[in-house]
C-alpha positions as CSV (number, residue, x, y, z in Angstrom):
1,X,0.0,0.0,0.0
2,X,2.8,2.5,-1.3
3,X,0.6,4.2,-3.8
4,X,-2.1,6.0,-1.7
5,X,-2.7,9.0,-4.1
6,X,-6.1,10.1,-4.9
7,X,-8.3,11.0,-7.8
8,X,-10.7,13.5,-8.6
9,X,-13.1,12.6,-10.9
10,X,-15.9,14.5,-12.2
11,X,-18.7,13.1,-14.2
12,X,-20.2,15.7,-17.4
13,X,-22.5,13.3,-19.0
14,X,-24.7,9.7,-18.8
15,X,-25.8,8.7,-22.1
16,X,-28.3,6.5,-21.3
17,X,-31.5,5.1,-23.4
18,X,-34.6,6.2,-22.3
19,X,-36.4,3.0,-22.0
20,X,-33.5,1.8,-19.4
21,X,-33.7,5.4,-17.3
22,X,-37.4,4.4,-17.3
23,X,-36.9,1.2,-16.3
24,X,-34.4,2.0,-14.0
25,X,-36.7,5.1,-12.5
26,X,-39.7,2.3,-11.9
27,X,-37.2,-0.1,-10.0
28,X,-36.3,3.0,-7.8
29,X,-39.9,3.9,-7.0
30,X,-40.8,0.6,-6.0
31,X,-37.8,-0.3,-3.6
32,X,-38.3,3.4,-1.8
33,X,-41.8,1.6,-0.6
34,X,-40.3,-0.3,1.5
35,X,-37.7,2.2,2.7
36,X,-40.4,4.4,3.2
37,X,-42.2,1.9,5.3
38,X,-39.3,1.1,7.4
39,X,-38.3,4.3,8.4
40,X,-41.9,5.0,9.4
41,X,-42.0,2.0,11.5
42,X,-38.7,3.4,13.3
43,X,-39.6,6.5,14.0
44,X,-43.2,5.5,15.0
45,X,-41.3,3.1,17.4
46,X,-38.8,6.1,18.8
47,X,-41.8,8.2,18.8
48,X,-43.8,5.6,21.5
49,X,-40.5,5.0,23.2
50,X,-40.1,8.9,24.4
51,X,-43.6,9.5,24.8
52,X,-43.6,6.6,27.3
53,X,-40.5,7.9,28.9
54,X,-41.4,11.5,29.0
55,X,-45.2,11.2,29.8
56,X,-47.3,12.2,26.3
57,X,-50.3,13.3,28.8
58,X,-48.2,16.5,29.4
59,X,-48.9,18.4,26.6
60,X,-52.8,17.9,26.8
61,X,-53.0,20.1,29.8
C-alpha cells in the first residue's frame, strides 16, 4: 500500500437510453416503498418509546 494517491473525478454526462432510465426510475420507485415503510415503523417506534418515557399526557393540559 505505497501508492495512496487520490483521484478526482468529475462526471459531465450519462448517455443512457430512455427505456432503461425508465426502467431504472420504476425499480427506484418501488424499492423506496419499502424504505419508506421502514423508516416509518422506526420513527413510529422512537416516537412511542419517548412519549412513554417522558409522559405524552403533558402536553394535553
Amino acid at each position: 500500500m505505497e501508492n495512496s494517491s487520490t483521484y478526482k473525478v468529475t462526471i459531465v454526462d450519462i448517455k443512457m437510453p430512455f427505456m432503461s432510465m425508465m426502467v431504472f426510475m420504476i425499480k427506484a420507485a418501488i424499492a423506496a416503498i419499502p424504505a419508506f415503510l421502514i423508516l416509518s415503523f422506526i420513527i413510529t417506534g422512537i416516537s412511542i418509546l419517548l412519549s412513554s418515557i417522558f409522559g405524552g399526557a403533558m402536553m394535553m393540559s
